[in-house]
C-alpha positions as CSV (number, residue, x, y, z in Angstrom):
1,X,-68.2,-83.2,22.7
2,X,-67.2,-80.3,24.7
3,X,-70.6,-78.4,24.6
4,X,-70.2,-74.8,23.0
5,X,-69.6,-75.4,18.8
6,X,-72.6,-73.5,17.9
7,X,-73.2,-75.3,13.9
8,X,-72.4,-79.5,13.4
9,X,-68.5,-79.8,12.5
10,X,-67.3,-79.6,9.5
11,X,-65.3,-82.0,7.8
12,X,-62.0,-81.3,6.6
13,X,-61.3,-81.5,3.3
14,X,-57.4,-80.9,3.1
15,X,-55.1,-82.0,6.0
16,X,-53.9,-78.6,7.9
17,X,-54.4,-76.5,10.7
18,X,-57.2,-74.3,10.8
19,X,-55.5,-71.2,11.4
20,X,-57.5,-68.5,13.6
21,X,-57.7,-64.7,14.2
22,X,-56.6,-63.3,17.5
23,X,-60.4,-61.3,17.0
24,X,-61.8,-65.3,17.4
25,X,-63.8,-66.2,20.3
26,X,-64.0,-69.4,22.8
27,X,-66.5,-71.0,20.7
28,X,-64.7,-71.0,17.3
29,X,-61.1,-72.2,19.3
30,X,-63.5,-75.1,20.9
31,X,-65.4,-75.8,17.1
32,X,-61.4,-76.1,15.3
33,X,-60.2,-78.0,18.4
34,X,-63.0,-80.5,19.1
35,X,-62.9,-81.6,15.0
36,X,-59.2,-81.6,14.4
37,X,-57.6,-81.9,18.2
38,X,-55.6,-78.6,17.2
39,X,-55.8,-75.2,15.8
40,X,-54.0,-72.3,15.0
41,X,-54.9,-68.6,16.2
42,X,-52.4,-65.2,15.1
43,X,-51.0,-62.9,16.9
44,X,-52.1,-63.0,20.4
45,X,-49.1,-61.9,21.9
46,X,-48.4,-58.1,21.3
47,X,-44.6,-56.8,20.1
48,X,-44.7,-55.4,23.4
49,X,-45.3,-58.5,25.4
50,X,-42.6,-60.2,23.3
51,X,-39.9,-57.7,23.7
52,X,-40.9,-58.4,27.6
53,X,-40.7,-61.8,27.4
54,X,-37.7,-62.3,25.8
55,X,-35.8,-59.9,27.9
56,X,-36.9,-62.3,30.6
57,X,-36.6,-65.6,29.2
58,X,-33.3,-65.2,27.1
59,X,-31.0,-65.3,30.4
60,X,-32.8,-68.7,31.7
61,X,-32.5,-70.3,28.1
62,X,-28.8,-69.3,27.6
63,X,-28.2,-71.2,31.6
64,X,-30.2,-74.4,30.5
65,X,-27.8,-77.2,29.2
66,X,-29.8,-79.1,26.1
67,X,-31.7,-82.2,27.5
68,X,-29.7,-85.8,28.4
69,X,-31.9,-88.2,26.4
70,X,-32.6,-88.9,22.8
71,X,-36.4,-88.6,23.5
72,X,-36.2,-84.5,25.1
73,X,-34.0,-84.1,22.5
74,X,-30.0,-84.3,23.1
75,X,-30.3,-80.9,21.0
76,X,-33.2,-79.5,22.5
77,X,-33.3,-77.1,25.6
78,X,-36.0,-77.5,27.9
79,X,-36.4,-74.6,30.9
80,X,-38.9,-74.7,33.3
81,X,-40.6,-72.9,36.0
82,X,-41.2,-70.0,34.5
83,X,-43.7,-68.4,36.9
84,X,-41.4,-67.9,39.5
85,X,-38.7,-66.4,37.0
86,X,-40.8,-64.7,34.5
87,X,-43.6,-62.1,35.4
88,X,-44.1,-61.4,31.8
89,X,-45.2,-65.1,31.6
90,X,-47.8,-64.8,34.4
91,X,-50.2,-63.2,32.2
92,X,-49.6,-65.5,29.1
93,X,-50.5,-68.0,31.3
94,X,-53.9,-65.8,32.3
95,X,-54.7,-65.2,28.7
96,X,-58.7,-64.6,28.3
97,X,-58.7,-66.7,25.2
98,X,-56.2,-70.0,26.0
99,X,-57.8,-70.3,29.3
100,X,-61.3,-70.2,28.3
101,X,-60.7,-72.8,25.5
102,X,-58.8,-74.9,28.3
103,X,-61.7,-74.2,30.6
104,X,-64.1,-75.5,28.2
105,X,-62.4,-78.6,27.2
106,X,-62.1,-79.6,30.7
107,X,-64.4,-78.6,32.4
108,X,-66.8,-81.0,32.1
109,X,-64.1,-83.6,33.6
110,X,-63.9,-81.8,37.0
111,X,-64.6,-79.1,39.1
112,X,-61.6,-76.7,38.5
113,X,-58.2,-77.0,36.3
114,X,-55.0,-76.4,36.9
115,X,-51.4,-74.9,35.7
116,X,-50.0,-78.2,34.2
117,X,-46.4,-77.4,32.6
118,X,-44.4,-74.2,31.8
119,X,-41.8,-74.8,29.9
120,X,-39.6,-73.2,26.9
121,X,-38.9,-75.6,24.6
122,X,-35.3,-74.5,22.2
123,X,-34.9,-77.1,19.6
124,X,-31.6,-76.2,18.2
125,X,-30.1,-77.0,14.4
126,X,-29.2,-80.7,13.6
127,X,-32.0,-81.4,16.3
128,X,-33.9,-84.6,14.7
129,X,-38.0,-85.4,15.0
130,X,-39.2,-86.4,18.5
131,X,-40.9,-89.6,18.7
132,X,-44.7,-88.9,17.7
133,X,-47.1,-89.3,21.0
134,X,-49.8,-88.1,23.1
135,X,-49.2,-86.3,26.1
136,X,-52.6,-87.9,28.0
137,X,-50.0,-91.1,28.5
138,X,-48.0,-89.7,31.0
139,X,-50.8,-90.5,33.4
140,X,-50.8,-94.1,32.0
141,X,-51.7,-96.0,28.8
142,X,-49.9,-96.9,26.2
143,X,-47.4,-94.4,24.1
144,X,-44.1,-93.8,22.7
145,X,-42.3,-92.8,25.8
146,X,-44.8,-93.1,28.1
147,X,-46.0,-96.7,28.4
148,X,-47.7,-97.6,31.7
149,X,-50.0,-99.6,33.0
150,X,-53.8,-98.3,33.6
151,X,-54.1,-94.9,32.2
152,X,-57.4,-92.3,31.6
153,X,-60.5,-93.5,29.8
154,X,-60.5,-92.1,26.6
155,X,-63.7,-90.1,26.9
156,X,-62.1,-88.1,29.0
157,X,-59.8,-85.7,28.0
158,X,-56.7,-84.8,30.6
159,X,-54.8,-81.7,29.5
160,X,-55.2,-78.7,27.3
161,X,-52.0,-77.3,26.1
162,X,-50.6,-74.1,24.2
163,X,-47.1,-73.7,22.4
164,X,-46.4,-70.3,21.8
165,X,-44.0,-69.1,18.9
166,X,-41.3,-67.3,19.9
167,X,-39.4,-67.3,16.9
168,X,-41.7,-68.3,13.5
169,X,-42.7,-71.7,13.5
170,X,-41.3,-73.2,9.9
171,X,-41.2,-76.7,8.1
172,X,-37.5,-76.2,8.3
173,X,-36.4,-74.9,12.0
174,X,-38.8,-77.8,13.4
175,X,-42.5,-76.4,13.8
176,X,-44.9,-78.9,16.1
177,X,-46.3,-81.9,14.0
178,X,-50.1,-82.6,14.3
179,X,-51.8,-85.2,13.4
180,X,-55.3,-83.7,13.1
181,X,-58.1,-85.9,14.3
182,X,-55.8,-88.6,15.9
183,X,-57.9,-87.3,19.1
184,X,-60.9,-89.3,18.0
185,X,-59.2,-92.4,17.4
186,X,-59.9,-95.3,19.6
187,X,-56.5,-95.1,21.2
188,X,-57.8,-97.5,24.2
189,X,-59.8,-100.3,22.3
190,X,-59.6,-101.2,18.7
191,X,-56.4,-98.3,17.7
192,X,-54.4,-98.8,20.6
193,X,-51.6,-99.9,17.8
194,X,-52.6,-97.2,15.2
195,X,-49.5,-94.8,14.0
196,X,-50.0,-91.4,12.5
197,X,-48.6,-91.8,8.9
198,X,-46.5,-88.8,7.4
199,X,-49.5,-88.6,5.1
200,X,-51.5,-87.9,7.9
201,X,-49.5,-85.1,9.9
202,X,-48.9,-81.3,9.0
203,X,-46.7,-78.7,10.5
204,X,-47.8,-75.7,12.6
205,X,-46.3,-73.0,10.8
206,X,-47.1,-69.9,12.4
207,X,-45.7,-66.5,13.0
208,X,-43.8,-65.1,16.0
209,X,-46.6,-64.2,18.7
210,X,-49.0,-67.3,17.8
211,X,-49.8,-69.6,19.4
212,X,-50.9,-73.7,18.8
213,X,-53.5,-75.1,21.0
214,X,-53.9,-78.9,21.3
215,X,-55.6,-81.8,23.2
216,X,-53.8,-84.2,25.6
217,X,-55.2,-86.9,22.7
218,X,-53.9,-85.3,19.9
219,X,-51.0,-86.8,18.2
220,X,-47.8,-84.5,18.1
221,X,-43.8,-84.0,18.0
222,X,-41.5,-81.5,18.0
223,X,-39.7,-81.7,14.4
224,X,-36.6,-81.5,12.8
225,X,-34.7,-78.6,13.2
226,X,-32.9,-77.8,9.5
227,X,-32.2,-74.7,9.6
228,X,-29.5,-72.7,11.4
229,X,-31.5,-71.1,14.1
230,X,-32.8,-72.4,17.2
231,X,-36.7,-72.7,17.2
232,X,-37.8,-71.4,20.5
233,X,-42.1,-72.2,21.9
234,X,-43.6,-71.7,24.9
235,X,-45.6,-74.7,26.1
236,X,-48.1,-73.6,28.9
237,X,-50.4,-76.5,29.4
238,X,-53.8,-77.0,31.9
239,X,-55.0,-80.0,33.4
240,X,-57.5,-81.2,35.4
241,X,-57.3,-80.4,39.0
242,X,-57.7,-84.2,40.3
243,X,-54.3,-85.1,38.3
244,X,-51.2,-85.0,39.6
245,X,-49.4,-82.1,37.7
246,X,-46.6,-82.7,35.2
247,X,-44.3,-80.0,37.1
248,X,-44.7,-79.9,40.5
249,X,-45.6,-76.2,40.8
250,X,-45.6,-76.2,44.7
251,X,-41.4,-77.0,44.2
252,X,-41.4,-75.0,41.3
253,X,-43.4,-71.7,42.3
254,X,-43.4,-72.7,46.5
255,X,-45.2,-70.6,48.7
256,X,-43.0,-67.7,49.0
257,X,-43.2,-66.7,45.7
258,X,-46.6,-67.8,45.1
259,X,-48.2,-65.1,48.1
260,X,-47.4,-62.3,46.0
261,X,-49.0,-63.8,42.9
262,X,-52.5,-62.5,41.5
263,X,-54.6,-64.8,43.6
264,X,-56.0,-65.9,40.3
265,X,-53.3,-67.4,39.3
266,X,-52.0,-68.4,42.3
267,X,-54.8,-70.8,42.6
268,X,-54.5,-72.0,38.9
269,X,-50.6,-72.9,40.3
270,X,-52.9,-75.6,42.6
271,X,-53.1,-72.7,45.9
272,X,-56.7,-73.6,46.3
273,X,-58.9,-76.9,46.7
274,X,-59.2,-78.8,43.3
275,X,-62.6,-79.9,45.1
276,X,-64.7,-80.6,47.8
277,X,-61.6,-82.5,49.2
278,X,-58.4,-82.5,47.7
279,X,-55.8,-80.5,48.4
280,X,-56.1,-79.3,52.0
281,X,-53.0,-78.9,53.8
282,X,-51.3,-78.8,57.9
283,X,-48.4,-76.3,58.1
284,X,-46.3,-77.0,60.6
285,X,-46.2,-73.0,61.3
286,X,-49.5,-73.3,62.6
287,X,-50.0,-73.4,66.0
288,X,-53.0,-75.7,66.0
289,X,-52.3,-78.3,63.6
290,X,-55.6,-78.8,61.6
291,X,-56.3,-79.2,58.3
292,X,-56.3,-75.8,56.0
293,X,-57.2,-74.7,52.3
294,X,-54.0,-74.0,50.8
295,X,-54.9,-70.4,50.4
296,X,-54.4,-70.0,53.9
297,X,-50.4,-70.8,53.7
298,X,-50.5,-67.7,51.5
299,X,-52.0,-65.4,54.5
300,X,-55.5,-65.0,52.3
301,X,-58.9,-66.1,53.0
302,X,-60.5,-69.3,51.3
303,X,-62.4,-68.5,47.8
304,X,-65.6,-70.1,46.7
305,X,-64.9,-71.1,43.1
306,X,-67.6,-71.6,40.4
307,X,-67.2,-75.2,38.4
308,X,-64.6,-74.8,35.8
């Protein structure tokens, strides 16, 4: 599907999560992800990164009121923009692995990809199981949540997205539910009314510092939290460039904050052109009122990008 499993996919014999090595490359991320829609890999974030980021990221959760629906969760804290808060999360976002994966699953729908989502999801005890859904369906289509008119094609896949454990991932304190292989169904024609069954959905348990990676297609939900401690993840999620991002990174990470950013990143934020076309911009702080790359707002020079 996506162009780099080296060997034909196998099928799986038991429902779970292949679970991955941080020593893993691209290609065996890709091979787990484009048979099952998800995967597992250990330990990618170091004690030391964690002991940054929760130094960082403790405040913001402990100011964020739970959400105001039944859907987010009425026991669930969700706290956003967390590359303008968080420079311990700017290089999760980077991370050699996650992206590449992303990049490959993308890429061939468009030129470049972009920063989607960052958000800390808190599900706290006596929170109950979110709806399942797929996230693809907030661009359209039909979905628990998100129904719409029009939506994506279903060969094409939207969004790549990576929850981080930042406490262990359990049964009991509400670890993601999968649905492996859900991404294949035909969500658009023939399946559009298909609903994962219990019997076909595990958990993603995982330790503290792992890290979930799923499709836009996949079928998830956040869980039940039974136990007496919050669950905290980090979803960081990537698009494609030509969508309209879920959080508007330009309000979120605007252009003050953004010029003293890794340019890297900064462009991944949506500082660049997503392609030939889209995105310029006209400052009004410009004297001559003509039609920029973004990059420029940010006092640097425009980049020539390879295809994603």
């Amino acid at each position: 599907m996506w162009g780099l499993v080296r060997e034909p996919l196998k099928v799986r014999t038991r429902m779970n999560l292949e679970t991955l090595g941080p020593e893993r490359d691209v290609a065996d991320v890709v091979a787990a992800i484009e048979r099952d829609g998800a995967c597992i890999v250990r330990d990618v974030l170091s004690p030391e990164t964690l002991g940054s980021l929760d130094a960082e990221l403790t405040p913001l959760i402990d100011r964020t009121e739970p959400s105001g629906d039944e859907w987010a969760g009425r026991k669930t804290k969700r706290t956003g923009g967390l590359v303008a808060q968080s420079p311990a999360v700017r290089p999760v976002v980077m991370h050699p692995l996650v992206l590449g994966a992303a990049n490959a699953v993308l890429g061939p729908f468009c030129e470049r990809i972009q920063l989607n989502l960052t958000q800390l999801i808190t599900i706290l005890p006596g929170q109950a199981a979110q709806p399942l859904h797929r996230d693809r369906f907030v661009w359209g289509g039909r979905g628990t949540g998100f129904e719409g008119a029009g939506g994506l094609p279903r060969r094409i896949e939207p969004q790549f997205n990576a929850i981080y454990a930042l406490t262990d991932f359990t049964t009991e304190n509400g670890a993601t539910t999968v649905a492996p292989g859900s991404h294949r169904w035909d969500f658009d024609g023939s399946e559009a009314d298909r609903e994962a069954q219990p019997a076909e959905c595990v958990q993603a348990e995982m330790s503290r510092g792992s890290v979930v990676l799923y499709t836009g297609s996949v079928i998830h939900a956040g869980a039940a939290n039974r136990s007496s401690s919050p669950r905290i993840g980090m979803n960081i999620t990537y698009s494609l460039a030509w969508l309209r991002q879920e959080e508007n990174q330009f309000l979120s990470c605007p252009p003050d904050v953004a010029k003293h950013l890794d340019p890297d990143l900064a462009d991944l934020l949506g500082y660049t052109m997503g392609n030939f076309a889209l995105g310029f911009c006209t400052s009004p702080e410009f004297d001559e009122p003509a039609s920029r790359a973004p990059e420029t707002v940010l006092g640097r020079q425009l980049r020539v990008h390879a295809p994603a």
